[in-house]
C-alpha positions as CSV (number, residue, x, y, z in Angstrom):
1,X,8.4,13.0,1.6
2,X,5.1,10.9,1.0
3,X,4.8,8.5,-1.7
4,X,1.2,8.5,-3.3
5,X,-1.0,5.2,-3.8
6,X,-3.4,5.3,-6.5
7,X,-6.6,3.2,-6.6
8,X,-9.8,3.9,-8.5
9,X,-11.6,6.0,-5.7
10,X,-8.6,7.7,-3.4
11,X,-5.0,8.8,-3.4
12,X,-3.9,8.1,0.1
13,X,-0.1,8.9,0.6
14,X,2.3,6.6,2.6
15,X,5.4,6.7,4.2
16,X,8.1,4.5,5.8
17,X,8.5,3.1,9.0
18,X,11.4,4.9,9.0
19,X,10.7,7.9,7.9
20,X,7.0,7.4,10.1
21,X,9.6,7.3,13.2
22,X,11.4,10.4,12.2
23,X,9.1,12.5,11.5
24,X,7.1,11.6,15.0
25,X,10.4,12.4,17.1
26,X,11.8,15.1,15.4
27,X,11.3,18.1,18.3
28,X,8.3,20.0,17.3
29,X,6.5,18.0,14.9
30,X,3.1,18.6,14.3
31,X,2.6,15.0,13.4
32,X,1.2,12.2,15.6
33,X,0.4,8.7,15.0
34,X,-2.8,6.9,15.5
35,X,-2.7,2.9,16.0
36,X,-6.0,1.7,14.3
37,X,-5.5,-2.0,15.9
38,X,-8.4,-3.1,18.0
39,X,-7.4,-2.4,22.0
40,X,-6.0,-6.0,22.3
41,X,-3.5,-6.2,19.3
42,X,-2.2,-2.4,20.5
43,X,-1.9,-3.7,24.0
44,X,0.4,-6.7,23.1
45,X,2.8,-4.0,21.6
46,X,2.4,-1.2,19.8
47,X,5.0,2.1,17.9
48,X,6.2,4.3,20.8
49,X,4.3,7.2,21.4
50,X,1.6,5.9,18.8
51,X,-2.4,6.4,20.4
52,X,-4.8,4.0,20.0
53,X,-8.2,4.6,18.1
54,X,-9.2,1.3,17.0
55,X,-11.1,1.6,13.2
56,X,-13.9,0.0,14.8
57,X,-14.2,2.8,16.8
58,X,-13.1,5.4,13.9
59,X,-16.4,7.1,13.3
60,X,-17.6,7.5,16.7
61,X,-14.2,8.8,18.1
62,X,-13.6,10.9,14.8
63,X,-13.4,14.3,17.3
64,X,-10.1,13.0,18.7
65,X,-8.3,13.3,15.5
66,X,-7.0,16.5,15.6
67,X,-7.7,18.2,12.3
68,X,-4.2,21.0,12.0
69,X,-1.7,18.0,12.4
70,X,-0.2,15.0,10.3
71,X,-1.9,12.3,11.3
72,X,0.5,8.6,10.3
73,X,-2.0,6.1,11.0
74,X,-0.4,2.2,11.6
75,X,-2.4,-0.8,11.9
76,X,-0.6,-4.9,11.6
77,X,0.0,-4.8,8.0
78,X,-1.3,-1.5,6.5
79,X,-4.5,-2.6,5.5
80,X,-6.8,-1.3,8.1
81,X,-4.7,2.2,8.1
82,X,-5.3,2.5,4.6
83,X,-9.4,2.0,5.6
84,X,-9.0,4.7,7.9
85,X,-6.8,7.2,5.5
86,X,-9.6,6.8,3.2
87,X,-12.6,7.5,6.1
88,X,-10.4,10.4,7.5
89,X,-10.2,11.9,3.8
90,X,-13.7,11.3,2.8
91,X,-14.4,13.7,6.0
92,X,-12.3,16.3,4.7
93,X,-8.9,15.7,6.6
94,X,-6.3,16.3,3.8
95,X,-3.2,15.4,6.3
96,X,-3.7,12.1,6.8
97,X,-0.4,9.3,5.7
98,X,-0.5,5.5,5.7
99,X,2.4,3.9,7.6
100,X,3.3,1.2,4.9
101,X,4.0,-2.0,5.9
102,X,2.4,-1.4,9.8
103,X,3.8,-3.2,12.6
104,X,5.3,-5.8,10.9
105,X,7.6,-3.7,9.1
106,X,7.9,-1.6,12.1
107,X,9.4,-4.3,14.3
108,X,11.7,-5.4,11.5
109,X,13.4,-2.5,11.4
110,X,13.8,-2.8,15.3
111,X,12.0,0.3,15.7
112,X,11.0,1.0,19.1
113,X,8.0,-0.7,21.0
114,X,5.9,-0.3,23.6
Protein backbone atom coordinates (compact mmCIF):
# COMPACT_ATOMS: atom_id res chain seq x y z
CA UNK A 1 0.00 0.00 0.00
CA UNK A 2 3.03 2.50 0.55
CA UNK A 3 5.16 3.54 -2.18
CA UNK A 4 8.89 3.91 -0.98
CA UNK A 5 11.07 7.19 -1.70
CA UNK A 6 14.63 6.64 -1.90
CA UNK A 7 17.25 9.38 -1.14
CA UNK A 8 20.85 8.97 -0.05
CA UNK A 9 20.21 8.82 3.83
CA UNK A 10 16.37 7.45 4.33
CA UNK A 11 13.56 5.52 2.78
CA UNK A 12 10.49 7.23 3.85
CA UNK A 13 7.24 5.57 2.38
CA UNK A 14 4.36 7.74 0.99
CA UNK A 15 0.89 7.38 0.20
CA UNK A 16 -1.94 9.13 -1.51
CA UNK A 17 -4.33 11.57 -0.50
CA UNK A 18 -6.63 9.18 -1.31
CA UNK A 19 -5.56 6.31 -0.03
CA UNK A 20 -4.24 8.83 3.31
CA UNK A 21 -8.20 9.46 3.64
CA UNK A 22 -9.07 5.75 3.50
CA UNK A 23 -7.02 4.43 5.56
CA UNK A 24 -7.80 7.26 8.47
CA UNK A 25 -11.72 6.44 8.15
CA UNK A 26 -11.79 3.05 7.71
CA UNK A 27 -13.58 1.77 11.34
CA UNK A 28 -10.78 0.64 13.48
CA UNK A 29 -7.73 1.84 12.01
CA UNK A 30 -4.76 2.14 13.95
CA UNK A 31 -3.62 4.95 11.81
CA UNK A 32 -3.80 8.69 12.64
CA UNK A 33 -2.60 11.70 10.91
CA UNK A 34 -0.43 14.46 12.24
CA UNK A 35 -0.59 18.01 10.36
CA UNK A 36 3.03 19.30 10.70
CA UNK A 37 1.92 23.02 9.45
CA UNK A 38 2.68 25.72 11.96
CA UNK A 39 -0.71 26.55 14.22
CA UNK A 40 -1.70 29.32 11.77
CA UNK A 41 -1.60 27.43 8.32
CA UNK A 42 -3.60 24.26 10.18
CA UNK A 43 -6.06 26.77 11.53
CA UNK A 44 -6.92 28.28 8.07
CA UNK A 45 -7.95 24.63 7.14
CA UNK A 46 -6.60 21.57 7.65
CA UNK A 47 -7.51 17.25 6.58
CA UNK A 48 -10.49 16.17 8.79
CA UNK A 49 -9.64 14.49 11.84
CA UNK A 50 -5.85 15.37 11.18
CA UNK A 51 -3.94 16.78 14.81
CA UNK A 52 -1.72 19.45 14.71
CA UNK A 53 2.05 19.13 15.84
CA UNK A 54 3.74 21.70 14.06
CA UNK A 55 7.61 20.47 13.01
CA UNK A 56 8.79 23.40 14.86
CA UNK A 57 7.54 21.87 17.68
CA UNK A 58 8.41 18.16 16.57
CA UNK A 59 11.17 17.36 19.00
CA UNK A 60 9.81 18.85 22.05
CA UNK A 61 6.26 17.27 21.61
CA UNK A 62 7.80 13.97 20.22
CA UNK A 63 5.84 12.05 23.44
CA UNK A 64 2.51 12.74 21.59
CA UNK A 65 3.26 10.55 18.75
CA UNK A 66 1.98 7.50 19.71
CA UNK A 67 4.58 4.88 18.90
CA UNK A 68 1.98 1.31 18.12
CA UNK A 69 0.03 3.29 15.35
CA UNK A 70 0.50 4.51 11.62
CA UNK A 71 1.32 7.75 11.86
CA UNK A 72 0.42 9.81 7.92
CA UNK A 73 1.98 12.94 8.56
CA UNK A 74 0.63 16.12 5.94
CA UNK A 75 2.20 19.38 5.77
CA UNK A 76 1.24 22.24 2.48
CA UNK A 77 3.16 20.46 -0.11
CA UNK A 78 4.95 17.39 1.49
CA UNK A 79 8.07 18.86 2.10
CA UNK A 80 8.00 19.53 5.75
CA UNK A 81 6.16 15.88 6.34
CA UNK A 82 8.90 14.32 4.72
CA UNK A 83 11.38 16.38 7.48
CA UNK A 84 9.36 14.96 9.98
CA UNK A 85 9.08 11.17 8.52
CA UNK A 86 12.78 11.32 8.60
CA UNK A 87 13.12 12.90 12.48
CA UNK A 88 10.32 10.33 13.51
CA UNK A 89 12.53 7.42 11.87
CA UNK A 90 15.77 8.52 13.06
CA UNK A 91 14.09 8.05 16.67
CA UNK A 92 13.20 4.71 15.98
CA UNK A 93 9.43 4.97 14.82
CA UNK A 94 9.30 2.51 11.81
CA UNK A 95 5.39 3.37 11.06
CA UNK A 96 5.69 6.58 9.99
CA UNK A 97 4.09 7.55 5.96
CA UNK A 98 4.42 10.81 4.10
CA UNK A 99 1.10 12.13 2.72
CA UNK A 100 2.37 13.01 -0.90
CA UNK A 101 1.43 15.93 -2.32
CA UNK A 102 -0.01 17.52 1.32
CA UNK A 103 -2.81 19.83 1.34
CA UNK A 104 -2.56 20.96 -1.97
CA UNK A 105 -3.32 17.69 -3.36
CA UNK A 106 -5.61 17.08 -0.59
CA UNK A 107 -8.02 19.88 -1.47
CA UNK A 108 -7.80 18.92 -5.19
CA UNK A 109 -9.22 15.90 -4.77
CA UNK A 110 -12.07 17.67 -2.71
CA UNK A 111 -11.14 15.74 0.16
CA UNK A 112 -12.69 16.88 3.20
CA UNK A 113 -11.68 20.04 5.32
CA UNK A 114 -11.81 21.40 8.43
Amino acid sequence: MFKRLFDTRSSIPSISVQDAWERVTTPKTTAMMIDVRETWEFGQGHARGARNIPLSQLGKRFNEVPPDRDILLICRSGHRSLQAAKFLQQQSLERVVNVSGGMLSWEMHRLPVE
